[in-house]
C-alpha positions in Angstrom: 31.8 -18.7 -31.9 29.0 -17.8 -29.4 30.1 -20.1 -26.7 32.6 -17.6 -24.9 29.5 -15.1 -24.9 27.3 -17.1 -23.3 29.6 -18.3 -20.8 30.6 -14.8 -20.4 27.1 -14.3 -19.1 26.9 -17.2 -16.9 30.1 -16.0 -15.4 28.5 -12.2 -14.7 25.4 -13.6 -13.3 26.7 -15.3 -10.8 28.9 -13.0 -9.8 25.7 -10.4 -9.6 24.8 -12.9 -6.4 28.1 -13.8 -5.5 29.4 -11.9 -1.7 32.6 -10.2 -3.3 30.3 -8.9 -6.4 27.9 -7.2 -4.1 30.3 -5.6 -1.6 32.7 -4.2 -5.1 29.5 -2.9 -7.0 27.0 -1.9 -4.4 28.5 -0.9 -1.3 31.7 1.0 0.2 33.3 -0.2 2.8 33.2 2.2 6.1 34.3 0.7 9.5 34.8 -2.2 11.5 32.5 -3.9 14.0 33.5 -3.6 17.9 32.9 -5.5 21.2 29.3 -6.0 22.5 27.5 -7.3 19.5 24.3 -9.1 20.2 21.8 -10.7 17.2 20.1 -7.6 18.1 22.8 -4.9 17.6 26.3 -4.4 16.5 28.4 -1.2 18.0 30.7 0.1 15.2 33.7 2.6 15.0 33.7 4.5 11.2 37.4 4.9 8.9 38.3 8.2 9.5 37.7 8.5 6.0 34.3 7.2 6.2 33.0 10.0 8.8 31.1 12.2 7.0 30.0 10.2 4.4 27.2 7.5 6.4 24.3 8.9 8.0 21.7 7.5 10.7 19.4 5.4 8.4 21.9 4.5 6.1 21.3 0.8 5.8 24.7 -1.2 5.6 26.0 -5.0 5.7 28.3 -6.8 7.8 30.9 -9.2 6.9 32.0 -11.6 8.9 34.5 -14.1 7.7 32.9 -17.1 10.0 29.7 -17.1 8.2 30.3 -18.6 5.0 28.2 -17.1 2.1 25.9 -14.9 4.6 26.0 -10.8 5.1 24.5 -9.2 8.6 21.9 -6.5 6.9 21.0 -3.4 9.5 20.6 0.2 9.4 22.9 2.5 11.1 21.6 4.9 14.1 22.7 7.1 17.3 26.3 7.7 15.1 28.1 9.6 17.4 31.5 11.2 18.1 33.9 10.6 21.0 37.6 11.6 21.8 39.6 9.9 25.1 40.8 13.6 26.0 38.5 15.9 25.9 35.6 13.8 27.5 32.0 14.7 28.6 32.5 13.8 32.4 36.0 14.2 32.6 37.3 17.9 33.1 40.2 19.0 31.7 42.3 22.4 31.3 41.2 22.7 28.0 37.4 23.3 29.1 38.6 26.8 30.6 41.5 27.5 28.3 40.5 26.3 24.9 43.1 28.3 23.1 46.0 26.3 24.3 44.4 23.0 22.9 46.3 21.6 20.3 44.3 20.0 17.7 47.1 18.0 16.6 46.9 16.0 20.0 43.1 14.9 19.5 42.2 11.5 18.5 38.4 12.1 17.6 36.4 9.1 15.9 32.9 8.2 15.4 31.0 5.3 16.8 27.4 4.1 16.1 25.0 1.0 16.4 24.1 -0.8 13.3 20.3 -2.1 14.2 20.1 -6.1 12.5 17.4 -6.7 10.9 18.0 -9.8 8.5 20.8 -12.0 6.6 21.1 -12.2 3.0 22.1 -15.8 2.4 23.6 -16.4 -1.2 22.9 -20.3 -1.5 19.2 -19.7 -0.8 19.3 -16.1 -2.4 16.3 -15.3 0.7 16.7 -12.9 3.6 16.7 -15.0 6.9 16.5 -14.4 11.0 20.1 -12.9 12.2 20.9 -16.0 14.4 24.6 -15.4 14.5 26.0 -12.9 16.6 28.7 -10.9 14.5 32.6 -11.6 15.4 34.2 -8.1 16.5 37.0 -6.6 13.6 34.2 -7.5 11.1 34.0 -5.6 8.4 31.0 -2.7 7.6 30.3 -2.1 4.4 27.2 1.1 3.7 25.4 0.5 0.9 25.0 2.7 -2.0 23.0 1.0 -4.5 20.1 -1.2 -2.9 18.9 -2.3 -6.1 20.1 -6.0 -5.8 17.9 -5.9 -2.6 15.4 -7.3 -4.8 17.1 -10.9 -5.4 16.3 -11.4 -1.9 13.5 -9.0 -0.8 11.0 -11.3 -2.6 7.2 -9.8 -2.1 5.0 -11.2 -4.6 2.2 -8.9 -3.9 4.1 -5.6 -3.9 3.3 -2.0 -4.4 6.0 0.8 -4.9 5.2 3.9 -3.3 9.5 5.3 -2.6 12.7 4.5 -2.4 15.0 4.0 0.7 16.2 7.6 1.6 19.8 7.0 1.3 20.3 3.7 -0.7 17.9 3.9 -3.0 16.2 0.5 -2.9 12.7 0.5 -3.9 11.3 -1.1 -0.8 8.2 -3.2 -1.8 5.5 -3.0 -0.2 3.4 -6.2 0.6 0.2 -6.1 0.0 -0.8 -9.5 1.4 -1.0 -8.2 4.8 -3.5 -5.0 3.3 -6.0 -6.4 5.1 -4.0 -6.2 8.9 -4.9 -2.4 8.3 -2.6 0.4 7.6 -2.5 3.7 10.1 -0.3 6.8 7.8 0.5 9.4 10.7 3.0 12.7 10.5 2.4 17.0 11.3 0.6 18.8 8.5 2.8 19.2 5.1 4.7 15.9 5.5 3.3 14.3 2.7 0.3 12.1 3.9 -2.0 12.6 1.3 0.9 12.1 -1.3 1.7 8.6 -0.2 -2.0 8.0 0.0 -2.6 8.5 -3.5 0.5 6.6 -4.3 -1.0 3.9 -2.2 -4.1 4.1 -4.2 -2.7 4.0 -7.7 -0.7 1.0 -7.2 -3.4 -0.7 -5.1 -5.6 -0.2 -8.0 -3.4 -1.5 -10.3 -3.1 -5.0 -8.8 -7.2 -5.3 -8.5 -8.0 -3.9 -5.3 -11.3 -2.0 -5.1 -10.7 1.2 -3.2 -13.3 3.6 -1.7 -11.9 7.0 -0.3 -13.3 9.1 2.2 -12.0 12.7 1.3 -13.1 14.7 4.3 -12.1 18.2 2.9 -12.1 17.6 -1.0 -9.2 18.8 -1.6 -6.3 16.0 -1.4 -7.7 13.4 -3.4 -10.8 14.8 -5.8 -8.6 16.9 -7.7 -6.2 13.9 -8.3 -8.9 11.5 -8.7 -11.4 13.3 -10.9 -13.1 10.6 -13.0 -13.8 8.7 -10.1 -15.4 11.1 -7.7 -18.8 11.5 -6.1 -20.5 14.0 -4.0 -21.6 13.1 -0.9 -24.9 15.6 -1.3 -26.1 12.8 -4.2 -25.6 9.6 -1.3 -29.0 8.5 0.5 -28.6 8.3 4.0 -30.1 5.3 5.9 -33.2 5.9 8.5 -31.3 4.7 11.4 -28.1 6.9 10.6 -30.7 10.0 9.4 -32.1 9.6 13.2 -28.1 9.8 14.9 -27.5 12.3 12.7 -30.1 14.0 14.0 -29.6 13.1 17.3 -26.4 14.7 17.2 -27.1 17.9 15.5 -30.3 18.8 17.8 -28.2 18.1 21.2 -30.9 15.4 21.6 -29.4 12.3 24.3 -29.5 8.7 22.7 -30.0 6.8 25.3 -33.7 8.9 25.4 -34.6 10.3 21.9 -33.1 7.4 20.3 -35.5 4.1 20.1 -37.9 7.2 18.9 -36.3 8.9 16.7 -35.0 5.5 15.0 -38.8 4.4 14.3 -39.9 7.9 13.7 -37.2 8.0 10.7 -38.1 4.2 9.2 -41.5 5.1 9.2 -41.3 8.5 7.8 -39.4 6.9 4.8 -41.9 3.9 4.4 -44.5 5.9 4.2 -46.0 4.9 7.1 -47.9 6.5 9.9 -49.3 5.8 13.1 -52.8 5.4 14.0 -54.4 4.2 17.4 -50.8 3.5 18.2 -50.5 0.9 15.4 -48.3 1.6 12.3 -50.1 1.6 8.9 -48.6 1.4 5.4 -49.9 4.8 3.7 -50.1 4.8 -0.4 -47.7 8.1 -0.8 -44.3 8.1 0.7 -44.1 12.0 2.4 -41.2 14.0 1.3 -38.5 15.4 3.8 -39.3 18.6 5.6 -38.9 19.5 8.9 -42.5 20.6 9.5 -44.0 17.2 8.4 -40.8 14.9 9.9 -41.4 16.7 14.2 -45.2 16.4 13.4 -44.5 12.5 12.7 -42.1 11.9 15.2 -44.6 13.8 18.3 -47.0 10.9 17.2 -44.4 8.3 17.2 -43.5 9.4 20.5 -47.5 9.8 21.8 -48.1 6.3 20.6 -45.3 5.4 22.2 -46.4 6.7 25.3 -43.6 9.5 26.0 -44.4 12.0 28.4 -45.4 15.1 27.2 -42.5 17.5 28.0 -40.1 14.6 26.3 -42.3 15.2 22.8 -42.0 18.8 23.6 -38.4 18.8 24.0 -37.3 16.7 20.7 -39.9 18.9 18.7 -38.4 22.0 20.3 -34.7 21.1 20.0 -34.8 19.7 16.6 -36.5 23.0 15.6 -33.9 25.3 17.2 -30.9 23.1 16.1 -31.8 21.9 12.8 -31.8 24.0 10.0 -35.4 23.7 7.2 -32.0 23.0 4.4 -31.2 19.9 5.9 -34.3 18.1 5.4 -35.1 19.5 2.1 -31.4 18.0 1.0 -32.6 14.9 1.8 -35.1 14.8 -1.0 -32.3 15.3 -3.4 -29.8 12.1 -2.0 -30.7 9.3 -4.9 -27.5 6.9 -4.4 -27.8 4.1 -2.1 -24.7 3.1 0.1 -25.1 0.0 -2.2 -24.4 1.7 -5.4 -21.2 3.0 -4.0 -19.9 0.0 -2.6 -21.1 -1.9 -6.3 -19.3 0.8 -8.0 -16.0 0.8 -6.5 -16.1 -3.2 -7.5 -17.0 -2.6 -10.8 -14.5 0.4 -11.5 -11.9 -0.4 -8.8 -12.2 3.2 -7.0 -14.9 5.3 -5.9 -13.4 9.0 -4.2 -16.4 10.7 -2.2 -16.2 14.4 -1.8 -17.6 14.7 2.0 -16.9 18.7 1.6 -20.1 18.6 -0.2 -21.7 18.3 3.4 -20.8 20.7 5.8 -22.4 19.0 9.0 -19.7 16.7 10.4 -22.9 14.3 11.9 -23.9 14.0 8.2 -20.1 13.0 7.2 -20.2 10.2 9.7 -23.7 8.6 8.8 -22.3 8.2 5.1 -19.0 6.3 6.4 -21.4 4.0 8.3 -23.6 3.4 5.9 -21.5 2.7 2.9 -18.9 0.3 5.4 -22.4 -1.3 6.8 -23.5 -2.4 3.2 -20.1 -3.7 2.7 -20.9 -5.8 5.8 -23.9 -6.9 4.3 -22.9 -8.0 0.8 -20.3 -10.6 2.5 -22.3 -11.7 4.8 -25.1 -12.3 2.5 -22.9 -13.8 -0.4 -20.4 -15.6 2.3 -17.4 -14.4 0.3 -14.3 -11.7 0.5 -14.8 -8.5 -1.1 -11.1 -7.1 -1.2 -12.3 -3.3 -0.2 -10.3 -1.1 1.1 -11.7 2.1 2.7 -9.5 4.8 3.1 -10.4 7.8 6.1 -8.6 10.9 5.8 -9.0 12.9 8.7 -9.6 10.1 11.0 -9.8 12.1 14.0 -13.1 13.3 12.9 -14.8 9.9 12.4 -13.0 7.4 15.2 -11.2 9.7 18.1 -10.3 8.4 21.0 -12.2 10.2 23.7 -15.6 10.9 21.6 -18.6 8.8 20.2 -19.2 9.3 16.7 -21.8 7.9 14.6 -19.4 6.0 12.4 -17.0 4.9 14.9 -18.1 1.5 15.8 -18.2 0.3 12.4 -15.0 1.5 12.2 -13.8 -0.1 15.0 -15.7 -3.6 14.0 -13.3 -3.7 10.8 -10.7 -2.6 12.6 -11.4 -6.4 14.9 -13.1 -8.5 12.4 -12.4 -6.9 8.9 -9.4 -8.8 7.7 -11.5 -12.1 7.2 -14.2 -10.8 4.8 -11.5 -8.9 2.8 -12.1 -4.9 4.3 -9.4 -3.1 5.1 -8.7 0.2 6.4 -6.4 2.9 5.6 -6.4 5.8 8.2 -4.7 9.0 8.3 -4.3 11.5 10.7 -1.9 14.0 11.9 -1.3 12.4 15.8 -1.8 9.0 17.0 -2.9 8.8 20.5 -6.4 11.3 20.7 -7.0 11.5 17.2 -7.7 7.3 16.8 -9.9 4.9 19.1 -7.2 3.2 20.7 -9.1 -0.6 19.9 -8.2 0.3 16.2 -5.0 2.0 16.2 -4.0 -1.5 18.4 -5.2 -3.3 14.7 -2.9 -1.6 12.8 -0.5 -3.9 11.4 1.3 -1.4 9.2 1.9 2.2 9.9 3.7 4.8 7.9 5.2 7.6 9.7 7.1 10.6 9.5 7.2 13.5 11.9 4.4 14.0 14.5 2.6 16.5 16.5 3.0 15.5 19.4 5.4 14.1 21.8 4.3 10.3 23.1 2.9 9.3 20.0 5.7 7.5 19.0 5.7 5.8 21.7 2.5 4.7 21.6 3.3 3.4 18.2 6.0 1.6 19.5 3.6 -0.5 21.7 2.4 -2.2 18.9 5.3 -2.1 16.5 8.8 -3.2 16.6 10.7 0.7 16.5 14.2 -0.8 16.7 15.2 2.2 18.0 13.9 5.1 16.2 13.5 8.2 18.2 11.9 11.6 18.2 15.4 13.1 18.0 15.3 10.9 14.2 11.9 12.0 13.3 12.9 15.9 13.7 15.5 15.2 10.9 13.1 14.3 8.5 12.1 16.5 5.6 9.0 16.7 3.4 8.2 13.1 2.0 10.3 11.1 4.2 8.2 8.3 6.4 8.8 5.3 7.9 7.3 2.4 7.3 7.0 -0.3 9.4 5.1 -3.3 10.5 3.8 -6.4 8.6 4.0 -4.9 4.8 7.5 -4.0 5.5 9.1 -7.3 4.5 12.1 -6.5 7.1 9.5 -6.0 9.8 11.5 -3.3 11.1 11.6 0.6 10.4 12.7 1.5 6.4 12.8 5.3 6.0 11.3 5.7 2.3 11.3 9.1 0.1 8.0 8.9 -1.3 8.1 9.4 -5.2 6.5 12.6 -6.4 2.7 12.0 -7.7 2.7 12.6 -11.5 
């Protein structure tokens, strides 16, 4: 008696995956394809019917009745509307005299270009290449459910951060390629930090260790409050101390720097310098700037700097450094290590940077804690799986600017992907606000509308756009990005809506 049920089952089941099932259930058919198709692209005309109901981005599948068992996926742009009369370089009487134009004698339709980006193939039940070029008089079909997406999108490291804009496929995100980088761009009140935190949930979740950089406290401490730290409590190294210091007093590097550097180690070790030899004292002195220019003038002295370059780095640093800064050192009792050993022991570590006002002092914590990172896989030989994210990039690897963290930065940008750090960076433009030899590393960027015209291009130089303009991106609303790149398992631009944090 519970044979007809189970074949009943059978039976639905493979009709789920069957061509006719999908196009019935899922989809609505809208159009027809036309001349000039290309493995790239297919031009389209829409049922007159059909018009106002598909939208650029709308992602829709071809049928064409040569290729057995095998639908043309792509996404619809630059729909448009034509009419043989009244033409844009033909004139006509009707330009002048409108009111004698008979609507009745129009023939208005809309045309667009469906951009290919794979071929669901039934027998395999995989998304391929689009290596056939589509037969004109094929049929378009939009579709309206994307959820059977999933029985080919196969990711088996994937991360849900929204749903396709129109279809409402939840486009996984792979997380395989985490360590190729990931640059989130768009204008101020798109969403970025949103889809950040989204990001950061669900990389948590599947064991990623996560360390975030908030640079103004108030996007992800709030959100992340069990897991946050002040960058006030975080020791900073002697070598960064003496940049930062560097920076602050308007001191140049390529002089003050070699002293400043020992000045700093030795103030810290406790040592100090006698007969131009450095000797261990018992007591380690405490910050201040009194003590710290008195130590560094006989660093220098030993040294043998002139006398008006001592003058000038005790006069500077007193000028351009306030007494508060060196007393707050006294109080930093984390080292870089702690962070980086707590964020692989809880899985996420959120540093409030607003704690420190001094950008300089910002910069040196970024380096230090992605330096000690370094230095636990290169001592232990093995992959950490760390992922660092930098809000506000702009302020710690710009383009046209030398910051104390940026080369570190930039070295994980180049070499980061084999020891297992990765990068997350978010800013509002692309071009000036990140060092072009790590936006270039980038293999995933999310993006939704941005400040300034060109950047989109410039993404485009490293990405595969298929066609997405700025005339696209001015459409979009709050929450809508694209994402594109090597976590995108089409390759190609998805728009997403990015789910609401709860």
């Amino acid at each position: 008696m519970f044979l007809p049920l189970l074949l009943g089952v059978g039976i639905v089941k493979s009709r789920v995956l069957s061509v006719d099932y999908v196009l019935s259930n899922y989809c609505e058919e809208i159009g027809i394809t036309t001349s000039g198709a290309s493995t790239n692209q297919v031009p389209l005309q829409l049922f007159k019917k059909a018009e106002n109901k598909v939208f650029d981005e709308d992602i829709v599948l071809i049928r064409d009745v040569n290729l057995d068992e095998l639908l043309v996926l792509g996404v619809i742009r630059r729909i448009t509307k034509f009419e043989p009369i009244v033409k844009d370089r033909v004139r006509s009487p009707f330009i002048d005299k409108p009111e004698i134009l008979d609507q009745t004698i129009l023939l208005p339709f809309t045309s667009g270009i469906a951009k290919l980006y794979a071929t669901l193939n039934f027998k395999t039940r995989q998304i391929e290449e689009v290596r056939h070029v589509v037969t004109p008089g094929s049929k378009v079909y939009v579709v309206r459910r994307g959820d059977f997406l999933k029985d080919f999108v196969k990711v088996s490291k994937a991360i849900f951060v929204g749903k396709h804009r129109f279809s409402g496929w939840d486009v996984p995100i792979d997380t395989s390629f985490i360590n190729y980088h990931v640059g989130v761009f768009g204008a101020t009140g798109m969403g970025k930090s949103r889809l950040i935190k989204l990001m950061i949930n669900e990389l948590v979740r599947i064991g990623h260790k996560v360390i975030v950089f908030d640079h103004s406290g108030v996007d992800y401490v709030p959100y992340f409050k069990d897991y946050v730290i002040s960058s006030k409590m975080i020791k900073i190294s002697p070598p960064t101390i003496a940049s930062v210091i560097a920076e602050k007093a308007r001191l140049h590097w390529q002089t003050f720097g070699e002293y400043l550097e020992i000045a700093c180690i030795t103030f810290v070790t406790g040592a100090r310098i006698a007969s131009k030899r450095i000797v261990r004292n018992e007591q380690t002195l405490k910050w201040s700037k009194q003590e710290f220019t008195t130590h560094l003038g006989n660093v220098m002295r030993s040294l043998n700097a002139r006398d008006s370059t001592i003058e000038k780095a005790k006069l500077f640093i007193n000028y351009f450094i306030e007494d508060e800064f060196f007393q707050e050192l006294n109080h930093r009792t984390l080292e870089a290590v702690d962070i980086v050993n707590k964020a692989l022991n809880d899985g996420l570590v959120v540093i409030d940077l607003s704690e420190d006002t001094e950008l300089p002092v910002k910069q040196g914590i970024i380096r230090d804690i992605i330096e000690e990172a370094w230095k636990i896989t290169k001592q232990y030989r093995q992959t950490l799986n760390v992922i660092f994210i930098i809000d506000e990039a702009q302020n710690y690897v710009p383009e046209r600017e030398w910051t104390i963290c940026g080369d570190i930065i930039e070295t994980t940008a180049r070499e980061g992907r084999k020891w297992g750090l990765s990068l997350i960076l978010a800013s509002q433009r692309v071009t000036n606000d990140v060092r072009t030899s790590v936006r270039a590393n980038l293999g995933t960027i999310f993006f939704s509308k941005l400040s300034a015209q060109g950047d989109l291009r410039e993404i485009g130089t490293y990405l595969d756009l298929a066609d997405v303009n700025e005339s696209i991106l001015a459409q979009l609303s709050v929450r809508e990005f694209f994402v594109c790149g090597l976590m995108n398992p089409l390759r190609k631009p998805i728009l997403i809506k990015v789910r609401e944090v709860s």
